[in-house]
N, C-alpha and C positions, 0 to 999 in steps of 0.2 A: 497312787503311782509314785515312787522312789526315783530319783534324778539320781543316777550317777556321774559321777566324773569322767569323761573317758581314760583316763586312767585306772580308776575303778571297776568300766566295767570290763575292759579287758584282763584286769588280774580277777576278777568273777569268771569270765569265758575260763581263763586259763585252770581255776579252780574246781569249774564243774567239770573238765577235761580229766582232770587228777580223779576225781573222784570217779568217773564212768573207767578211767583205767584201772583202780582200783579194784572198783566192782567185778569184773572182768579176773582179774590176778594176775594183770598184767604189769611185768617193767617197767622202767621207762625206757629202755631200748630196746624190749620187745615190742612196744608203741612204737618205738621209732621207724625201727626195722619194717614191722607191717604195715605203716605209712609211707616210708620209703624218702622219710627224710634222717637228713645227720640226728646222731644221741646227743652230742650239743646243741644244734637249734632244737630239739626236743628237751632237754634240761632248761637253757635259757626262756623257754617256752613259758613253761609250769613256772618259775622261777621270779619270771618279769611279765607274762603275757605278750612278750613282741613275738610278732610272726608275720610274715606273709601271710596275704591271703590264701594264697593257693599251696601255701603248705599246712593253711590251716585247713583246708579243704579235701589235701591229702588225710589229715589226721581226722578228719570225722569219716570219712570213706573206710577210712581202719576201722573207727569204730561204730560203724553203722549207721551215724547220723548225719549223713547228707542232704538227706530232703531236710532239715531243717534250716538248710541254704533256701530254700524254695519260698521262703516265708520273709525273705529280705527284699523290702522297696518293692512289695505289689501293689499293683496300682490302686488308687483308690476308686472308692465304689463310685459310679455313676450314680448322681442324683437329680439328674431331669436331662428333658431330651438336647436341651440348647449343645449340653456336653458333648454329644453321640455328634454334632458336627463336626466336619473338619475345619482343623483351624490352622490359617496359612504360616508356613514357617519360614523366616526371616532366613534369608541366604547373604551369608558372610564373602567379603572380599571387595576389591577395589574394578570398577570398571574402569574398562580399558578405552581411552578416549584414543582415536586417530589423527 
């Protein structure tokens, strides 16, 4: 397993980006356009990897890979039954004395 930097691994994100546009024979503001965001945040994209999420989300929607949003922070596997109970959740805030 390879540790990246989060620095790192968003100019990786941004770079497999480039390449699936690539692939494709697409611009980068034909990307942008079918994503439906600005050709500068699509340049600065590729460029630096900054982005919202949800225009990065736009831009895998262009390019087909959305479900691989699906694979982010799933829960982890149950491994015995103690887990399957419920477990009480601490309620935030100040009570109110009279």
């Amino acid at each position: 397993m390879i540790l990246l930097s989060p620095k790192e691994f968003i100019q990786d994100i941004a770079k497999k980006t480039q390449m699936l546009r690539l692939q494709l024979g697409w611009s980068q503001q034909e990307l942008a356009r079918r994503a439906g965001v600005a050709f500068g945040t699509y340049q600065l994209f590729e460029q630096t990897g900054k982005i919202t999420l949800e225009r990065l989300f736009l831009i895998s929607v262009a390019l087909g890979r959305e479900n691989d949003f699906k694979e982010i922070f799933v829960p982890l596997p149950i491994r015995s039954i103690e887990e399957l109970k419920p477990k009480s959740v601490r309620k935030r805030g100040r009570t109110i004395k009279s």
